[in-house]
N, C-alpha and C positions, 0 to 999 in steps of 0.2 A: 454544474457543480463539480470541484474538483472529489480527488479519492478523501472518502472520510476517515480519520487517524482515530483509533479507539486504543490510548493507554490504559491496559487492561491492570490496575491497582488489584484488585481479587479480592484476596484477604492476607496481603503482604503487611498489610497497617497492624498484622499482630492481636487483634481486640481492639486495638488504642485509636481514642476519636481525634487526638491528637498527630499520630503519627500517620493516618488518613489525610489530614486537613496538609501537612509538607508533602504531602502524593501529591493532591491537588496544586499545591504551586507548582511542582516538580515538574507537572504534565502541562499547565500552562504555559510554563517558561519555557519547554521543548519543543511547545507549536503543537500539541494535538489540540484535535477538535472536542476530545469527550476525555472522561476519565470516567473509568467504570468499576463499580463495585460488585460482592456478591451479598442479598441479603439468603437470608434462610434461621430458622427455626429449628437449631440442631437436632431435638427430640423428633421432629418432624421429618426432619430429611434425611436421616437413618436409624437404623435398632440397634437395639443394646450390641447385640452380637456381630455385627459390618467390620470388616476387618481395615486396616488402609492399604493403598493402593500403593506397589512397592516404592515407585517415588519416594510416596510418603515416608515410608518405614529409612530411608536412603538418608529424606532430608530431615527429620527431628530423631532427636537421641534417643529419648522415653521409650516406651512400651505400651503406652495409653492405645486404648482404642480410638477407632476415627470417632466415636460419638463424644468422648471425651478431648479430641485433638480439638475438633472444632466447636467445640462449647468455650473452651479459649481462643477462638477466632472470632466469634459473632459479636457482631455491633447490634445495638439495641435498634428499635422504629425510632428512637427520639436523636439519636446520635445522628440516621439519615436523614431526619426533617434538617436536621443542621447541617449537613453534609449540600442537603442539594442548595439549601440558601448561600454557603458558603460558597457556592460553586459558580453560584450566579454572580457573588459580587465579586468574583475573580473573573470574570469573561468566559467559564469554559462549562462544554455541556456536563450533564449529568448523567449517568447510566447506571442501572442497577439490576445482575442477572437475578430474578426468582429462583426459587429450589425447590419451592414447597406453596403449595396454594394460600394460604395463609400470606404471605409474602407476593401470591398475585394481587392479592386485593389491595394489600399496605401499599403497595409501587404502583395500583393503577390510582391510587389518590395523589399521586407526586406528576400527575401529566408527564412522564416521560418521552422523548418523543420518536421512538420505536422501544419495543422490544428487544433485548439480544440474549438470545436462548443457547441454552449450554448443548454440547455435544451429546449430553447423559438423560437427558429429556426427551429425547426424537422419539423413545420408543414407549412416554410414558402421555396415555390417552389422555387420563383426565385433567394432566398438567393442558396439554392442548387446547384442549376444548374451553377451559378455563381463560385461557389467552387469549384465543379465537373469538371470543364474546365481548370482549372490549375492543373487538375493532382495527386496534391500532395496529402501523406497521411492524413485521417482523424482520430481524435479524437471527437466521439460524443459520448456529455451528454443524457441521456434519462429519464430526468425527466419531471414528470406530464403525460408521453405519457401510450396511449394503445401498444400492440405490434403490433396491423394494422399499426399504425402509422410510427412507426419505422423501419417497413417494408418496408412501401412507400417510407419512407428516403432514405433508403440504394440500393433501386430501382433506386429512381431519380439521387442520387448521383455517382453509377454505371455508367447509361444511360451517365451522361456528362463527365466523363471521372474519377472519382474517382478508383484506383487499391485496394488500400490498407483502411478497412476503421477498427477500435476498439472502441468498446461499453462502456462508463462509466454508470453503475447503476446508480441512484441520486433522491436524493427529492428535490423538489425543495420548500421548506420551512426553513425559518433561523429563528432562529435554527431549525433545524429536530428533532421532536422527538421520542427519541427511539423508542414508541413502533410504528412506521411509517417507518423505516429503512429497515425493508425488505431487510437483505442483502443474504437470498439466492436466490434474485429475481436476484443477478450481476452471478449465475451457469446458471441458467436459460435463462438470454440471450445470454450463452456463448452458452450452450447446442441448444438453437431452430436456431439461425443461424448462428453458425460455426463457429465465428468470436472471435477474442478476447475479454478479456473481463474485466472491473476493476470497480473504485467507485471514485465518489466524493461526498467530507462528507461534508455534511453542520449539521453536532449534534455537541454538544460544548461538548470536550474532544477529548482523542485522543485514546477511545478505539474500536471505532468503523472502521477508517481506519487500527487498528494493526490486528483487527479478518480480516477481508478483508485483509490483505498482507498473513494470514495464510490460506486464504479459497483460495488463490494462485489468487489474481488480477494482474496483469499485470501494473497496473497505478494505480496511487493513487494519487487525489487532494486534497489540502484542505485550505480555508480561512486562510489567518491570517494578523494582523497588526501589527503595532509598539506598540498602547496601545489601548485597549479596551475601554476605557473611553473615546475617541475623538469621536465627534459628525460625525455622517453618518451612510447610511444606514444597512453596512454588518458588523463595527466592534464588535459587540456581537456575533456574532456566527464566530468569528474570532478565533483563537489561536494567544498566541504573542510571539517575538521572540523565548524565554526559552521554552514554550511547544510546538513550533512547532520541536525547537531539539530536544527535550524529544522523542515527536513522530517520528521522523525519526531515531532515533539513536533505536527505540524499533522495528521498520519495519526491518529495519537492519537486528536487532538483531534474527528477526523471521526468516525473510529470508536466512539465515545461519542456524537457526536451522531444517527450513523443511527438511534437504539432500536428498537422491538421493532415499530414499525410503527403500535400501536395507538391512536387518534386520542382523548386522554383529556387530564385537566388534569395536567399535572404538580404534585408536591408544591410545588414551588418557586412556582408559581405564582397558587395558590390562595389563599395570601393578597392578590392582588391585585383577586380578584374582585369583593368590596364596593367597591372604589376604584374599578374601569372600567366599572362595569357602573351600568346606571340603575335608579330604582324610577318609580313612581307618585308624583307630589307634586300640592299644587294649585296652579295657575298664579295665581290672586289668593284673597284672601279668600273660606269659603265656608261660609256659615249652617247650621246643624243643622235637616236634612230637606229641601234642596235637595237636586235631581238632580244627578248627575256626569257633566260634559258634555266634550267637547272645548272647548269654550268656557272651563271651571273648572282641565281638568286637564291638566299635561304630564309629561314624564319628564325628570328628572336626576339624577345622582351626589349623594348612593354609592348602590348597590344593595343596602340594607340592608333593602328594603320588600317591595312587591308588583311584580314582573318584570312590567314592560309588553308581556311576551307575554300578560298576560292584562287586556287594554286592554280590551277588551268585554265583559269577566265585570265592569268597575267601570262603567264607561261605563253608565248608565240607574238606577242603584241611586241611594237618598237617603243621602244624610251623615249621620250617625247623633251629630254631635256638628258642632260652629264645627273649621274648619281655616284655620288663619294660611298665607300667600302661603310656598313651599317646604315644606310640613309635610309631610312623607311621607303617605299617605293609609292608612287603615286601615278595613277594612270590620268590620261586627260578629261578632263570632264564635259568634255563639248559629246 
């Protein structure tokens, strides 16, 4: 299977079940595999007092708090039953991160088919354990974490029953900036536990998920909206429709060019060989029964002759017939 493309939607749709449902074409018509939402239980997934995260404070005007920011972001359970059927009748998967246990149970009745768990979770037990009990594969983000940390996760989520679990690298700042990306820290967590391995980008552009599809990620997520300029907290460090195709039609494009490794001519290229490649010819006029000297003989295109890798098996032998100035050179065949 090739790299899975998860257009990370979040909660750029605003509230709106409408402006969700044009993510979803958005992300079809781009060529990802998934479009992913977040659900959560705003009273549940922080307290009155939670402040936002400076981003936030960056990208909405107000002065609300985060419990109030996102009580204007959440979608209802009835808007996702819609979301995932619409999703299905448009060809593309369905994904929806949990915040809150409440929102583990509501997504494990939507057969999802992994998990993708947020960066902000690694260190929260009973969200684990909760996930871990359903079995299903996971996708975890690993941003802001130590690798103790990460360790603990994939322990705890073992323990309850998780089989299958895959590592996304991540920073968890929007936008990330480059020199913070650390993307061979996503070898690194392939290499220390064994486990697969990929990236979600939160840097503005799309060149940082294409090195990441070339350094061989497995996954690959990435923000994006309808338009940048709409007020909330993730659409700046978002891609919008046209560069989120951009970037996936270049992942693609990577992903087809790494092939299989093996250092061979390709089909495509082998007609070229007679064209770049040289033979043996003679450099001037040369009599039948003369020696073949450096003096007589040089190499030029096309390669349709005797490969001047074998310049010393001609070099000393007599001409066995007159050769006109470029004639290819021909030894006798008896």
């Amino acid at each position: 299977m090739g790299i899975v493309i998860i257009a990370e939607a979040g909660v750029n749709h605003n509230g709106s079940l409408d402006t969700a449902k044009q993510m979803v074409l958005a992300a079809k018509e781009a060529g990802a595999d998934y479009i992913k939402f977040q659900t959560f239980c705003p009273e549940k997934l922080v307290s009155l007092s939670a402040g936002k995260a400076e981003y936030q404070k960056r990208n909405t005007k107000n002065r609300e708090s985060q419990l109030e920011m996102l009580q204007k972001l959440a979608l209802t359970q009835e808007d996702f039953l819609e979301l995932k059927e619409y999703c299905q009748k448009q060809g593309i998967g369905f994904l929806s991160t949990p915040f809150d246990l409440e929102s583990i149970h509501f997504l494990d009745k939507l057969d999802l088919d992994f998990w993708k768990l947020p960066s902000g979770e690694i260190t929260n037990l009973p969200y684990l354990l909760e996930i871990g009990k359903t079995g299903k594969p996971v996708v975890m983000s690993t941003g802001m974490c130590e690798l103790e940390e990460i360790e603990a996760a994939i322990t705890w989520l073992k323990k309850a029953g998780t089989k299958e679990i895959t590592l996304l690298h991540c920073n968890t700042e929007y936008p990330t900036p480059m020199r913070d990306v650390n993307l061979r820290a996503m070898l690194n967590l392939k290499d220390i536990f064994s486990l697969p391995a990929g990236y979600s980008d939160h840097t503005q552009g799309i060149e940082v998920p294409i090195a990441a599809a070339a350094m061989g990620a497995c996954i690959l997520e990435k923000h994006f909206t309808l338009d940048r300029a709409m007020e909330g907290p993730d659409h700046l460090a978002s891609l919008e429709p046209e560069e989120l195709k951009s970037m996936i039609t270049a992942v693609r494009n990577v992903e087809r060019a790494m092939g299989d490794g093996r250092k061979v001519p390709s089909e495509s290229e082998k007609k070229n060989m007679a064209i770049a490649r040289k033979s043996i010819v003679a450099k001037c006029g040369i009599k039948k029964g003369e020696l073949f000297s450096e003096e007589n003989l040089t190499t030029k295109r096309p390669g349709t002759g005797i490969s001047p890798m074998k310049w010393f098996e001609v070099v000393g032998k007599r001409a066995e017939r007159d050769f006109e100035t470029d004639e290819i050179i021909v030894l006798d065949s008896k």
